[in-house]
C-alpha positions in Angstrom: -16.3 10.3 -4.9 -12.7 10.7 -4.1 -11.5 9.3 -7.0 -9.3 11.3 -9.3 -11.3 10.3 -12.4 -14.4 11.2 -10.7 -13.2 14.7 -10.3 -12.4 15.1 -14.3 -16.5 13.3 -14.4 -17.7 16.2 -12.0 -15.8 19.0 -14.1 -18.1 17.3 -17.4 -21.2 17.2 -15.6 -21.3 13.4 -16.7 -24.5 11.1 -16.0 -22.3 8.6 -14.3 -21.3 11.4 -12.0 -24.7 13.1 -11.2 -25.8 8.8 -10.5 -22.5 8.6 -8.2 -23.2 11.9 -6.5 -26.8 10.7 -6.2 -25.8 7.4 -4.4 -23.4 9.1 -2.1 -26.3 11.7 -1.2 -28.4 8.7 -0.6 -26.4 7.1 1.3 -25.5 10.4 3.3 -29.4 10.8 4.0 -29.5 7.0 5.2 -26.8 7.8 7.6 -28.3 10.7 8.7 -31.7 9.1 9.4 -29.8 6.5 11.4 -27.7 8.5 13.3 -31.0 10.3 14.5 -32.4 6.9 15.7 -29.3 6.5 17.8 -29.4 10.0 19.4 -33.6 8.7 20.2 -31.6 5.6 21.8 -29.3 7.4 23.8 -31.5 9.8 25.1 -34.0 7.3 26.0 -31.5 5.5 27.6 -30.0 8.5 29.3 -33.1 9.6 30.8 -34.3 5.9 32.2 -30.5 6.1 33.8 -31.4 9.5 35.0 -34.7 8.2 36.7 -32.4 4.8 37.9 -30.3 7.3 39.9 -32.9 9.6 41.2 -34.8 6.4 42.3 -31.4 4.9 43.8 -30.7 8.2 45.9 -34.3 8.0 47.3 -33.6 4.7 47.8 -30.4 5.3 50.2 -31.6 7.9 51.5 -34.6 5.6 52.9 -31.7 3.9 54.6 -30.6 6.4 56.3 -33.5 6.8 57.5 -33.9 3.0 58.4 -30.3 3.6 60.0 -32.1 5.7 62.7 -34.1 3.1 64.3 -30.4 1.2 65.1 -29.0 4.1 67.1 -29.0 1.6 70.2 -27.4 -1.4 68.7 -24.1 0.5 67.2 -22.8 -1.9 65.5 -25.4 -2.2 63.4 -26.0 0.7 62.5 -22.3 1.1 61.4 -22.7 -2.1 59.2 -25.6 -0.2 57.7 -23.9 3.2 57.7 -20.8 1.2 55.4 -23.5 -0.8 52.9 -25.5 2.9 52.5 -22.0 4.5 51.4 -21.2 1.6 49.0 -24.7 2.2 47.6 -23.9 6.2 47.3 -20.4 5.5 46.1 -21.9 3.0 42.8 -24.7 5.7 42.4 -21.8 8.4 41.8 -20.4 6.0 39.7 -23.6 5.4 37.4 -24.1 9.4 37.1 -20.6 10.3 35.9 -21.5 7.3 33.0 -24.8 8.6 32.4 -23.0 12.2 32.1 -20.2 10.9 29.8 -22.6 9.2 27.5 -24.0 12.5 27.5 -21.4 14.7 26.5 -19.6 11.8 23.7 -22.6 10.4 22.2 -25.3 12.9 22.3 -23.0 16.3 22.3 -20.6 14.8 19.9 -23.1 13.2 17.2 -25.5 15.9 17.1 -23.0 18.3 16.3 -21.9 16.1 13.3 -25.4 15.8 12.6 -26.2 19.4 12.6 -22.6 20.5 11.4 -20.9 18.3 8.7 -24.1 16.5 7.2 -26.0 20.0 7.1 -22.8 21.5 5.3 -23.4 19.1 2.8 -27.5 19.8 2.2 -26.2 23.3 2.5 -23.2 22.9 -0.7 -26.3 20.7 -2.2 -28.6 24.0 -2.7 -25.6 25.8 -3.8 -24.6 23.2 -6.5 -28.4 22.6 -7.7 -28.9 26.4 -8.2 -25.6 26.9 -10.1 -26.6 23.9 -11.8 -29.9 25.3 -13.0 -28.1 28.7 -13.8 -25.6 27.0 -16.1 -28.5 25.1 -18.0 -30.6 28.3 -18.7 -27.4 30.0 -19.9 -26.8 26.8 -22.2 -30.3 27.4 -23.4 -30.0 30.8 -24.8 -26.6 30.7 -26.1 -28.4 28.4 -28.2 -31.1 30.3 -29.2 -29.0 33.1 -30.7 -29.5 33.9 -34.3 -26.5 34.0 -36.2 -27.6 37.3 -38.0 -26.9 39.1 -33.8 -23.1 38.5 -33.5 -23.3 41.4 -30.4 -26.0 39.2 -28.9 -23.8 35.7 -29.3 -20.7 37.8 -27.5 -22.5 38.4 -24.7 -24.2 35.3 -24.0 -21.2 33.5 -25.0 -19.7 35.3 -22.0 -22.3 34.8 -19.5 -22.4 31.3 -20.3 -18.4 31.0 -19.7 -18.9 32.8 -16.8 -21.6 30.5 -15.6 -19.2 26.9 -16.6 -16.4 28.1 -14.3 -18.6 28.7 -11.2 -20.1 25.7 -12.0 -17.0 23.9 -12.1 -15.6 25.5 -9.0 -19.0 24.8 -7.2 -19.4 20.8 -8.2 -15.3 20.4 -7.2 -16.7 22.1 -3.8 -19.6 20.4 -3.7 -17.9 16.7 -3.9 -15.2 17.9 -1.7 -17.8 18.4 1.2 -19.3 14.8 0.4 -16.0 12.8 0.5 -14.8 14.6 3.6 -18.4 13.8 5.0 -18.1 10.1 3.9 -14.7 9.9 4.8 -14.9 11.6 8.5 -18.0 9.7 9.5 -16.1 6.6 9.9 -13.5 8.3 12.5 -16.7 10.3 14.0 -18.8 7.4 15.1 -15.7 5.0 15.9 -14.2 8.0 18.2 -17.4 8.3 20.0 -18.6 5.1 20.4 -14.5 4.6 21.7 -15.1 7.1 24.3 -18.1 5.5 25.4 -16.4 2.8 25.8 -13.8 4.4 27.5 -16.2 5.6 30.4 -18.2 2.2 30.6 -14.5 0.3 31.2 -13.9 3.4 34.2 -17.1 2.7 35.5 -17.0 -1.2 35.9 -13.4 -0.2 37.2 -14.6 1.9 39.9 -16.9 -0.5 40.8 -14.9 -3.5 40.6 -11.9 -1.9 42.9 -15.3 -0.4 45.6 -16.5 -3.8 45.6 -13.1 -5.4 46.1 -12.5 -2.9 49.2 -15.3 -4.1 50.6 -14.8 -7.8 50.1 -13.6 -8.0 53.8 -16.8 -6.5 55.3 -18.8 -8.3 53.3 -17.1 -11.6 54.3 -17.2 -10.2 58.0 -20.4 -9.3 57.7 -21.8 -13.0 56.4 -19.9 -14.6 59.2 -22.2 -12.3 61.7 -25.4 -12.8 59.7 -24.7 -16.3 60.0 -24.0 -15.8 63.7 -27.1 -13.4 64.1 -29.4 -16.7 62.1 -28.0 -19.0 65.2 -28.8 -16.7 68.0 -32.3 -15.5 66.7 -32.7 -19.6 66.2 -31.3 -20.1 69.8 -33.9 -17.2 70.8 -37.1 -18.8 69.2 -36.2 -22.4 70.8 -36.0 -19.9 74.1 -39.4 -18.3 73.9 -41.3 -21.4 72.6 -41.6 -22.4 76.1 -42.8 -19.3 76.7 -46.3 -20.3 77.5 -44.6 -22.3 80.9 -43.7 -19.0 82.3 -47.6 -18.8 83.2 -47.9 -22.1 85.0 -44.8 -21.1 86.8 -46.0 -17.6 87.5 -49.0 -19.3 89.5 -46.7 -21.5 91.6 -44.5 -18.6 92.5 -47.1 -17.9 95.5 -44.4 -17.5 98.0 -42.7 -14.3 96.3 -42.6 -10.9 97.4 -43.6 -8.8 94.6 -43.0 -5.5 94.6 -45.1 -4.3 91.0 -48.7 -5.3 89.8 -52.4 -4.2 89.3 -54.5 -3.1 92.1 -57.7 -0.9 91.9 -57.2 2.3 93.6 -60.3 4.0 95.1 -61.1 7.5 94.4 -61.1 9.8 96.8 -63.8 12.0 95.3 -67.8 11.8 96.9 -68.4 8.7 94.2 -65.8 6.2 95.5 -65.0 4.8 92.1 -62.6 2.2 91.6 -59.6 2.3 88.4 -57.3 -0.8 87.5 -53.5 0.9 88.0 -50.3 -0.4 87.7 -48.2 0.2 91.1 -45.0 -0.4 92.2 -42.7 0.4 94.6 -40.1 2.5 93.5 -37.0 4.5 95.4 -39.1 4.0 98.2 -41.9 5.3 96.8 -45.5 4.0 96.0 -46.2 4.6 92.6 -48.8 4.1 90.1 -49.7 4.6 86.1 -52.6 3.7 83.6 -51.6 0.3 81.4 -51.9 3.1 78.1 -51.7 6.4 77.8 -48.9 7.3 80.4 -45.0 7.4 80.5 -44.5 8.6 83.7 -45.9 7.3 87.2 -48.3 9.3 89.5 -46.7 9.0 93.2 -49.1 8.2 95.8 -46.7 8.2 98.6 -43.6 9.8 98.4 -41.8 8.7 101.8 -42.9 5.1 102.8 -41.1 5.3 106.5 -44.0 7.9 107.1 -46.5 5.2 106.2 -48.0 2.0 107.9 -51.0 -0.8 106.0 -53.4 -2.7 107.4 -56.0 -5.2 106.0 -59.4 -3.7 105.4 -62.3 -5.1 107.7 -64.8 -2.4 106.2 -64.8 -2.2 102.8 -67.3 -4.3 101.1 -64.7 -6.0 98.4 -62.8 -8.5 98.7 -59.1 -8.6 99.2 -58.7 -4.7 100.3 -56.2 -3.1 102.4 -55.2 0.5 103.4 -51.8 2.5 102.7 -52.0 4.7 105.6 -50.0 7.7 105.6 -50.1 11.0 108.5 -52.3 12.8 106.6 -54.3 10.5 104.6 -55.5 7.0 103.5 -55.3 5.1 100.3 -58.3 2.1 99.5 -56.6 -0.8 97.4 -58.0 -3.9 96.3 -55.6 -6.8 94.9 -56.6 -9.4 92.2 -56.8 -12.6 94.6 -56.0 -13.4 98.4 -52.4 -14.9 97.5 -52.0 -10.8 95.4 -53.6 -9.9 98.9 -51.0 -10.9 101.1 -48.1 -10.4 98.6 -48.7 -6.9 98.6 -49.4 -6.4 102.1 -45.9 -8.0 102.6 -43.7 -6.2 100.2 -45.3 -2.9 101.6 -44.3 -3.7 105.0 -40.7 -4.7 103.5 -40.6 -1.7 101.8 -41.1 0.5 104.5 -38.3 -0.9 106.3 -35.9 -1.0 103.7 -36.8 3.0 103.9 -36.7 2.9 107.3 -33.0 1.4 106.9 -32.1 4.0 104.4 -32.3 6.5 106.6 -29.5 5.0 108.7 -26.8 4.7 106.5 -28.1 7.2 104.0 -25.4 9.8 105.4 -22.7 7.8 105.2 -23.3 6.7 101.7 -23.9 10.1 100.5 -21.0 11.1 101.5 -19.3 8.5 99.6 -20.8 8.9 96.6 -20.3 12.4 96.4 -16.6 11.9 96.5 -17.5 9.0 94.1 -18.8 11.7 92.1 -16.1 14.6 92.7 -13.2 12.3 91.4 -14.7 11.4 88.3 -15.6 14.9 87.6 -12.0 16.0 88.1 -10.5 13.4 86.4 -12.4 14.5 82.9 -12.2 18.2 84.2 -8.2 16.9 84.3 -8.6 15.7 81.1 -10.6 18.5 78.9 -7.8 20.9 80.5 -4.9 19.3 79.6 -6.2 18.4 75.9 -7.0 22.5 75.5 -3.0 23.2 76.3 -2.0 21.9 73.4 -1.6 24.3 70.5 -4.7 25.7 68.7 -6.9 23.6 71.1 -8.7 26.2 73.0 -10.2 26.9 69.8 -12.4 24.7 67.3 -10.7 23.1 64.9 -12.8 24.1 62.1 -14.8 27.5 62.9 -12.1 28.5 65.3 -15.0 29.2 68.0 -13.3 29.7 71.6 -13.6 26.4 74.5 -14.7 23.5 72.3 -15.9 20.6 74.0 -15.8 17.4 71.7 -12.9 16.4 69.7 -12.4 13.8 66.7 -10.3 11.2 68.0 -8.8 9.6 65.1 -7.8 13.1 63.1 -6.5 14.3 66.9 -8.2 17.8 67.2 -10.6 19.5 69.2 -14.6 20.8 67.9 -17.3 22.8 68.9 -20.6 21.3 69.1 -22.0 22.5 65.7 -19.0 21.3 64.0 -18.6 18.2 65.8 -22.6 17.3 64.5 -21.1 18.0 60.9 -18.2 15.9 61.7 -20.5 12.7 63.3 -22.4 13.2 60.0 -19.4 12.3 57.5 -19.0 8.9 59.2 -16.8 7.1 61.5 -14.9 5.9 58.7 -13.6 10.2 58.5 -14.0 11.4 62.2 -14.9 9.7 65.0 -16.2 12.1 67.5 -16.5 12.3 71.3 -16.8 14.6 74.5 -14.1 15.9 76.3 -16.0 16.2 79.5 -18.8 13.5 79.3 -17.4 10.9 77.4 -15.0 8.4 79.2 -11.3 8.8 77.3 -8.9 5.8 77.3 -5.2 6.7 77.8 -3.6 5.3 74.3 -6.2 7.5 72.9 -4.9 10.3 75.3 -1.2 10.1 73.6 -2.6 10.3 70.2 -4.7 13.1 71.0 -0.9 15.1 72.7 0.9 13.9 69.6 -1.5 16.7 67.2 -4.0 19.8 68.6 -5.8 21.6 66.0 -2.4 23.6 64.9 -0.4 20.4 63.5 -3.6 19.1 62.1 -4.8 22.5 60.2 -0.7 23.2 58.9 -1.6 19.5 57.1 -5.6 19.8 55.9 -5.1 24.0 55.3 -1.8 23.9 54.0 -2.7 25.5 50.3 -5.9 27.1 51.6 -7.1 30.0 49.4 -6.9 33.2 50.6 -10.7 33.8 49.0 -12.5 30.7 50.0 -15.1 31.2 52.6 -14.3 29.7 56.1 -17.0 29.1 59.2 -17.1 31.4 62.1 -18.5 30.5 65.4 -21.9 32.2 64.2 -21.7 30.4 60.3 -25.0 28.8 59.0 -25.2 25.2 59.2 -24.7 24.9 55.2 -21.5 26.9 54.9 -20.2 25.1 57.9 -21.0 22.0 56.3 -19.6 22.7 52.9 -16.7 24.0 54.6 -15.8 20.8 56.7 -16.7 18.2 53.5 -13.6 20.1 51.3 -11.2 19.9 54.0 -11.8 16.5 55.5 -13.4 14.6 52.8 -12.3 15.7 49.7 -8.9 17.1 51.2 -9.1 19.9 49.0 -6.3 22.1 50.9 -4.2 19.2 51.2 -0.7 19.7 49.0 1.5 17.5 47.7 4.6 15.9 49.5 6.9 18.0 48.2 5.2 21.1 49.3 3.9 20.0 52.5 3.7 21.8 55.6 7.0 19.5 57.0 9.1 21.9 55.0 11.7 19.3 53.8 14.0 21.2 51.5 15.4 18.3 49.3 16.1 15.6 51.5 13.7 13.9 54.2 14.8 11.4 57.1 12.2 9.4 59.5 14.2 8.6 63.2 13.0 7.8 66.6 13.4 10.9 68.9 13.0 11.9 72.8 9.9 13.8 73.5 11.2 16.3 76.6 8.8 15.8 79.3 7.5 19.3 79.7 7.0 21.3 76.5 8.0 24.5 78.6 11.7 23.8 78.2 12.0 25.2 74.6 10.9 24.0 71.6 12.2 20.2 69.9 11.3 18.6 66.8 8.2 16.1 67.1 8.8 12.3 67.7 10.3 10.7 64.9 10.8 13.8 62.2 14.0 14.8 61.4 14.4 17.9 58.9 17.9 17.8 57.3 19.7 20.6 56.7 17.0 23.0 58.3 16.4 24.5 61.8 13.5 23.2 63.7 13.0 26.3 65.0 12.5 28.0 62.2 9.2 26.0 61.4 6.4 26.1 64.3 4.4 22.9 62.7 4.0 20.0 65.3 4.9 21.8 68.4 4.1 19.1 71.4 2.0 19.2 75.1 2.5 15.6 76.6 -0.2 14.3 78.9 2.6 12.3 80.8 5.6 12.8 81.7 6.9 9.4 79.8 9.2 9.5 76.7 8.9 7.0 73.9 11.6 4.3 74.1 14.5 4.7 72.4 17.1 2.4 73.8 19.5 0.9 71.0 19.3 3.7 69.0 21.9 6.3 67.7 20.3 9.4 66.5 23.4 10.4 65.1 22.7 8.0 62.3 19.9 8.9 60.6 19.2 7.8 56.8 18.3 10.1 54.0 15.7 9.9 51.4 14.8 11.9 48.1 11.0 13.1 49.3 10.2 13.1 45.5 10.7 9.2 45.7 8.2 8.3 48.4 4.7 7.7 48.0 2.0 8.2 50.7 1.6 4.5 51.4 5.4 4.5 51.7 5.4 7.3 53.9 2.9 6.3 55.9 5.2 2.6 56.2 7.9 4.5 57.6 6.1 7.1 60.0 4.8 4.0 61.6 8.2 2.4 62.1 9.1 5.7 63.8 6.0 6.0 65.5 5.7 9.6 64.2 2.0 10.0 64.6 1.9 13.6 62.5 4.1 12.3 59.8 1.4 9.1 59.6 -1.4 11.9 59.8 0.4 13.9 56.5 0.7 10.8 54.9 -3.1 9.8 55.5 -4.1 13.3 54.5 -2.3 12.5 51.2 -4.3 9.0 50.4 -1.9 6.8 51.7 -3.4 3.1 51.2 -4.3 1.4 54.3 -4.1 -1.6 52.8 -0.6 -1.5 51.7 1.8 -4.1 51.8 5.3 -3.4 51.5 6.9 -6.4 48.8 10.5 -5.9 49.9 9.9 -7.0 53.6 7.6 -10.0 53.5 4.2 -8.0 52.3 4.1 -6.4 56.4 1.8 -3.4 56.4 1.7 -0.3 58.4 0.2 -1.7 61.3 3.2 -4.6 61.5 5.6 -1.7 61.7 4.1 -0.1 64.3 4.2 -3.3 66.3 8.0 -3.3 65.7 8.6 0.1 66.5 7.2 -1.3 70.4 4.8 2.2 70.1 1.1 1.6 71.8 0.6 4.9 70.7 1.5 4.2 66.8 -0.7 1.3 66.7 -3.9 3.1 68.4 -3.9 5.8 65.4 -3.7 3.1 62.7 -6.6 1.0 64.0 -8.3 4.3 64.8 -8.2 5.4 61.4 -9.4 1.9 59.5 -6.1 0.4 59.5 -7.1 -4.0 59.1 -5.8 -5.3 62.3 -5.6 -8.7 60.9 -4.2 -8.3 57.9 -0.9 -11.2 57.1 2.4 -10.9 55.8 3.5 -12.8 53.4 4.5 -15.7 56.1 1.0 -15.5 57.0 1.6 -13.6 60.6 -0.7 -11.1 62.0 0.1 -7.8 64.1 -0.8 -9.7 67.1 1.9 -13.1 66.1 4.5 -10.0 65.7 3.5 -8.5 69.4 3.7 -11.9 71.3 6.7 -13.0 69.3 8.5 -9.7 70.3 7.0 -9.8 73.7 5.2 -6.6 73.5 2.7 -7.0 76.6 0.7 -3.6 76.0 0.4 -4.2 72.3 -0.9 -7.4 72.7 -3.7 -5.8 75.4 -4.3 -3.3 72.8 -4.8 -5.9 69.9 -7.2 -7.7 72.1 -9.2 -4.7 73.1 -9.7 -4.0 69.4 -10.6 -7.6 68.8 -7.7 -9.0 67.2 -8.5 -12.3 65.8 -5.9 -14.9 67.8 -7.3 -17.8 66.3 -5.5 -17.2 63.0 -2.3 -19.3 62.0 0.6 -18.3 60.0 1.8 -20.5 56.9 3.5 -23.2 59.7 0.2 -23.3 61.3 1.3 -21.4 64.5 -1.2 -19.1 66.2 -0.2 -16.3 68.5 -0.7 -18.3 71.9 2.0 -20.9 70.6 4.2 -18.8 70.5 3.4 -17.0 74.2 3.9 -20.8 75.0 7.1 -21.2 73.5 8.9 -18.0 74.6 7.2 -18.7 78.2 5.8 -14.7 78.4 3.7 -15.5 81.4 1.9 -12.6 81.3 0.9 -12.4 77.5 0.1 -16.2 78.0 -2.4 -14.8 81.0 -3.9 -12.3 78.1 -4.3 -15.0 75.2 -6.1 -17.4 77.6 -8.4 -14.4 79.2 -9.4 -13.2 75.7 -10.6 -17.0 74.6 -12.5 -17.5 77.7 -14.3 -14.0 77.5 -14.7 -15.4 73.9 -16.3 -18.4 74.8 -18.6 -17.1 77.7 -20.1 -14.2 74.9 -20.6 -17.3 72.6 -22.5 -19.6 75.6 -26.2 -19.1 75.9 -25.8 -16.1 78.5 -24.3 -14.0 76.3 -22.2 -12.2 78.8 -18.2 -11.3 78.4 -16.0 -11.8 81.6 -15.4 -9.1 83.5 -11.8 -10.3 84.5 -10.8 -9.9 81.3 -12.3 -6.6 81.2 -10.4 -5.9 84.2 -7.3 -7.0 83.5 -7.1 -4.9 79.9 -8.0 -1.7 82.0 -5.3 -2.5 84.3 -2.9 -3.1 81.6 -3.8 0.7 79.6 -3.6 2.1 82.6 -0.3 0.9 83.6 0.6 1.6 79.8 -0.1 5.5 80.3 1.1 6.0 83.7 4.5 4.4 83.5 5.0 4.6 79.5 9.4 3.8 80.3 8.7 0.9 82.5 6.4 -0.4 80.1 8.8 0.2 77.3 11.2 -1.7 78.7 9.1 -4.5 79.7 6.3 -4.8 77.2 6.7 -2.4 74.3 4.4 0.2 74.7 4.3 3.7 74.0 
């Protein structure tokens, strides 16, 4: 139809053009009809995807559900927690598809459907009705006499008239018909390229999920496989279950102190009921088998009661609980019941008896037991509020929160802090300031940020009309509210206009904390603002919980490199902040999607955490692993954080390691694990460590189950010593 000789066939009105235009018209109504089909298709296809997703949401939703009945086993239910946001995660991922095959194929066909290939059916009408004008014209220009010369003028002049909007119409009319035929091509290909487009995102998306979570899953397969062997070792346990009867019976000689007796009523028809008693905070107790939760005290005070074998009562195997003001009938199963029963009551009363001696001494101890511990997180919940914009919730600003995230480093209120438990652990990992016990590396984190450093990062472009929760907020604003700012980091901004306030030119440097914040205000650990006053910008003022100040020996903070901000990535950022142990810079960095997987190519593929161990900061290393950072992640020489800690003889990052469950067993590319090298540079004390944490490792693996408590002990001692004398331990172990 394009064809210039075509157009001199249209301007004729030949047959071979009206059998071309015919084809073409065919073929146009062939596409058409197929084009339909595929819009069927599609939205068939979109609406089975539509009912995949619905059924997928129910689905996880179910399983958050399930994820309830593992509240007591937490590590479980975090597994679960991880698999259920995976799930969510590919389920976004399949509705953003189903929505771009919405809006290329279906939006972008049917409007070339109902657009270009109606235009055409549309110019068709036009051209058949000039067409049938210019034929009846023809017809009776021909039927003139020649005897009506005024007759022939004027149909001679309709009939011109007519041929030159024919003309014009049938030059239109193939116009629209080659542009159709010629745009289809482009209009189907662009489409179906789009399509495309979105299907490559989405098996993108789901490859790089899946790759993040190639770790857990491997993790988690190692503890299935370890789950398999203990429920194995279990069901070898319990199949000589049926030998705990047989010794049950030959167990005559023991003192029992719970079991069934028959009680008799007191009422005028002496009935007898099967209850279960037992003897409890020197108490004689008793419940139904069903039915009951809580026991039914007989006796409150068993010094005030004597028993005595029955010599009236015509059953068998009776005795009397006899108390001041009344007396209780029981009857025991058997004689051997009998006199088990009549002995652990007599044992019982005086073991209450007993009590009574030493029970003022022991009160007094454990209410001093009792006062210290209640200082100490009274102590605590104080000194956390000090810090800037802590005596106020984070989030809804209400006044004397009493739970606080750890890993972001800021203080809630108790509605919030339910929103905040609800994100994940994997975005806040909440805890109470006054019932929840608080271990000191996690104290320094928390005195490194407070609610004001935190909010200048996460509300830094924060619209003036956006609606923020108050103390009295509905849950669903609230929630809305704390899923923008902590999840989707919508208030975040960019490095170059964050809240540090770097003009042109950034530098990263160890500083001195002052040990009171009272004496005047000092830039935070580790940031350095060139060629601007600290004074002038309020962000990261600091309360320390000790008195220590980060090591720093070695160091000349006159010399401090610059950097061109613009250059740095998050990752990067957050590479450098962890050399310097600057725990808001590594927070800003975070807030801006720094990759905790990073590896840094120019210095043997270490990550964040293998700077912190090099910077000697306890502190620095608590916030990564606090906030997902892989603790055994290797360099390119195949070392972990915890070969780096030994090798450098950091004693209190080596503790720390351990108590997060560093893996020691892996070697680097020489085959070296992290107790060789203890050995070889003779560090008795991380050598003590090393050999503690395989033997608790061993003794959770044996059939008992059960961790050493030395071990325990000795990582306690070691965070303790850690936070109390942070310079000594500095010096000595690298802590911080």
């Amino acid at each position: 139809m394009v064809a210039s000789a075509l157009f001199q066939e249209c301007l004729q009105d030949s047959p071979k053009f009206r059998s071309q235009l015919a084809q073409e018209e065919s073929q146009i109504e062939i596409l058409e009809h197929k084009l339909e089909k595929v819009l069927k298709a599609c939205g068939t296809m979109l609406d089975s995807g539509k009912t995949f997703t619905t059924h997928q949401t129910i689905f996880t939703n179910s399983l958050w559900e399930l994820s309830s009945s593992f509240r007591d086993v937490p590590e479980t239910a975090s597994h679960l927690n991880k698999i259920i946001q995976g799930l969510q995660e590919m389920n976004k991922f399949q509705s953003i598809l189903l929505d771009q095959a919405s809006r290329t194929v279906l939006k972008n066909m049917t409007n070339f459907i109902k657009e270009d290939i109606k235009g055409v059916w549309e110019s068709r009408q036009h051209f058949d009705k000039i067409s049938g004008d210019l034929d009846i014209a023809l017809s009776r220009h021909s039927q003139v006499p020649k005897t009506k010369p005024v007759e022939i003028e004027q149909t001679n002049g309709i009939l011109q008239a007519t041929v030159t909007c024919f003309r014009h119409t049938v030059l239109d009319h193939v116009y629209t018909v080659s542009m159709l035929q010629a745009r289809k091509k482009q209009e189907v290909l662009g489409t179906l390229l789009s399509y495309m487009q979105a299907c490559n995102t989405y098996f993108h998306q789901g490859y790089d999920l899946c790759e993040g979570m190639q770790s857990f899953l491997r993790s988690l397969d190692d503890e299935i496989v370890q789950m398999r062997t203990d429920t194995s070792k279990l069901e070898k346990t319990l199949g000589e279950r049926h030998s705990l009867v047989t010794l049950s019976d030959k167990a005559s000689n023991d003192t029992i102190v719970q079991g069934y007796l028959f009680k008799r009523t007191s009422n005028a028809f002496k009935t007898w009921h099967r209850r279960w008693f037992c003897i409890k905070n020197n108490q004689l107790v008793y419940r139904k088998r069903t039915g009951e939760e809580h026991y039914t005290v007989m006796e409150e005070d068993l010094k005030l009661c004597s028993v005595r074998p029955s010599a009236d009562s015509e059953r068998r195997f009776c005795f009397e609980v006899i108390s001041p003001s009344r007396s209780h009938m029981l009857q025991a199963d058997s004689e051997e019941m009998y006199n088990q029963w009549i002995v652990a009551l007599q044992q019982g009363i005086g073991n209450a008896l007993q009590l009574v001696i030493h029970n003022s001494d022991s009160d007094k101890k454990l209410s001093s037991v009792d006062k210290s511990n209640n200082n100490k997180r009274s102590k605590i919940w104080e000194q956390l509020t000090k810090i800037p914009g802590n005596e106020f919730c984070c989030d809804c600003k209400h006044a004397e929160p009493r739970w606080a995230s750890i890993n972001l480093g800021i203080t809630l209120c108790i509605d919030c802090s339910g929103v905040h438990r609800s994100l994940g652990v994997h975005y806040s990992k909440v805890r109470s300031l006054t019932l929840d016990a608080w271990e000191p590396e996690i104290l320094k984190v928390m005195a490194e940020l407070g609610n004001t450093v935190v909010n200048s990062i996460y509300e830094a472009n924060l619209p003036e009309d956006i609606e923020t929760p108050g103390a009295t907020s509905p849950g669903s604003v609230r929630e809305a509210y704390i899923k923008r700012k902590w999840v989707i980091k919508e208030f975040v901004t960019g490095l170059s206009l964050s809240p540090l306030r770097c003009k042109r030119k950034w530098s990263v440097r160890k500083l001195r904390r002052r040990a009171r914040s009272g004496e005047g205000r000092s830039p935070p650990p580790g940031l350095a603002l060139v060629g601007e006053d600290f004074n002038s910008a309020p962000l990261f003022a600091c309360i320390e919980l000790s008195s220590g100040e980060e090591s720093t020996e070695g160091e000349d903070s006159s010399t401090v490199s610059e950097e061109d901000i613009s250059k740095l990535s998050p990752s990067l950022l957050l590479y450098k902040a962890s050399a310097a142990h600057n725990i808001p810079v590594m927070l800003q960095a975070l807030a801006l999607g720094a990759d905790k997987l990073w590896v840094n190519p120019e210095q043997d593929g270490m990550t964040h955490l293998h700077q912190a161990i090099n910077s000697g900061s306890v502190m620095a290393c608590e916030y990564l692993l606090l906030n997902g950072v892989p603790i055994n992640a290797q360099d390119s020489n195949g070392r972990t954080p915890l070969h780096l800690a030994v090798e450098l003889g950091h004693t209190a990052q080596v503790c720390l390691l351990l108590k997060h469950r560093a893996n020691q067993h892996i070697k680097d590319v020489e085959g070296v694990e992290a107790l060789d090298i203890a050995i070889r540079t003779a560090h008795a004390d991380i050598v003590t460590l090393l050999r503690l944490g395989r033997l608790n490792e061993e003794m959770k693996e044996s059939e008992s189950g059960t961790g050493d408590d030395t071990f325990n002990d000795v990582v306690r001692d070691f965070s303790q010593l850690a936070f109390n004398s942070p310079v000594r331990n500095d010096e000595n172990n690298g802590g911080g």
